[in-house]
C-alpha positions in Angstrom: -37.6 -7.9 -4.4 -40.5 -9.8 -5.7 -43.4 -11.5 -4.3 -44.2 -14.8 -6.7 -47.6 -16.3 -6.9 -48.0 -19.4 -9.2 -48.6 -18.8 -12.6 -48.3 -14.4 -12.4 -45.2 -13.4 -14.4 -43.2 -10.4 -13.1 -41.3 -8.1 -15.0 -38.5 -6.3 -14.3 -36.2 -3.8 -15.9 -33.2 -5.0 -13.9 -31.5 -8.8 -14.9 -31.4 -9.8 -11.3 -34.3 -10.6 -9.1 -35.2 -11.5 -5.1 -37.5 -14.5 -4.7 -39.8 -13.9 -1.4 -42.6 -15.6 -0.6 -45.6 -14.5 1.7 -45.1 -15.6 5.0 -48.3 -16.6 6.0 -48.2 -18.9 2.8 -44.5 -20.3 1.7 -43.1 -22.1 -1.3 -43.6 -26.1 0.2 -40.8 -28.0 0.5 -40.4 -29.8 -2.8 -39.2 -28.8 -6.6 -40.2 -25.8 -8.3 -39.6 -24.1 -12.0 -39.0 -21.0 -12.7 -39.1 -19.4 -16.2 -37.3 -16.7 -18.1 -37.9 -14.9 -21.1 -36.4 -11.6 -21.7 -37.2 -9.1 -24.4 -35.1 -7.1 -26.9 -35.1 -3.3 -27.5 -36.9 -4.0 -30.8 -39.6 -6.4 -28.8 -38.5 -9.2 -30.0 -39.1 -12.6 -27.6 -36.7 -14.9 -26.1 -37.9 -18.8 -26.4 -38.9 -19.5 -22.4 -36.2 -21.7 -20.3 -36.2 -22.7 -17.0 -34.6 -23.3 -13.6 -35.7 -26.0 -11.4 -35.4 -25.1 -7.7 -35.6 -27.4 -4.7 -36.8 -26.4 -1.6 -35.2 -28.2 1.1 -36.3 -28.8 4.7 -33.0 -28.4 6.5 -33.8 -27.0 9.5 -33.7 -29.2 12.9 -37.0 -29.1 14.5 -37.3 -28.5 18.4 -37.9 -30.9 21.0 -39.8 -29.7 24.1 -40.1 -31.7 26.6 -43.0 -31.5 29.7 -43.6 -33.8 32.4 -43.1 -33.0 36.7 -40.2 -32.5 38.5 -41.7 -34.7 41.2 -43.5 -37.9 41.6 -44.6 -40.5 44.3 -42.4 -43.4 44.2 -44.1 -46.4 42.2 -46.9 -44.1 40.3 -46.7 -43.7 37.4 -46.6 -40.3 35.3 -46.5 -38.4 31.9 -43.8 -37.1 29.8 -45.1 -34.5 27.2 -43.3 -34.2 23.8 -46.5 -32.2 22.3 -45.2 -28.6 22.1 -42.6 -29.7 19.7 -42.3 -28.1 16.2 -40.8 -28.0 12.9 -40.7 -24.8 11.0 -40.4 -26.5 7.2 -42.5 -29.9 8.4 -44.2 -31.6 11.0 -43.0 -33.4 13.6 -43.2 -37.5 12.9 -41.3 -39.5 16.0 -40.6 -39.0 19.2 -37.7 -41.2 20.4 -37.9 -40.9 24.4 -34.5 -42.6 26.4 -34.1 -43.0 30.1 -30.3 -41.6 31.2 -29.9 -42.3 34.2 
């Protein structure tokens, strides 16, 4: 397995390779190319080609919700949707509904 940074070619003696990333500093969520060139016993060069590959945030993010269990009637109060997350993104909306 291979850590990539942009721009730092790794070699490898096998044709097969593990993409990881750091994880203190991901590949973003967008479109990325990858290049190949492989090499010949004699040394000779392949011409480069490439692989475009999209990172995709499909991951749900988490709702957390905060707020008291109990209130005085007619006061009013706070609901807290701030502890919420998304691992591949940040969180945008909060849509907040009354059940019952």
């Amino acid at each position: 397995m291979a850590i990539f940074k942009f721009g730092a070619p790794i070699e490898s003696k096998e044709p097969n390779i593990a993409v990881e990333m750091d994880a203190t500093n991901p590949l973003p969520v967008g479109k990325h190319r990858f290049q190949l060139i492989v090499v010949d016993d004699a040394g000779n060069e392949s011409l480069p080609v490439e692989l475009v590959v999209t990172v995709a945030d499909d991951q749900r993010p988490t709702a957390v919700i905060d707020g008291p269990s109990r209130v005085s009637f007619k006061e009013p109060f706070r609901l807290l949707g701030e502890k919420s997350f998304d691992i591949g993104g940040k969180v945008v909306l909060w849509r907040w509904t009354l059940l019952d």
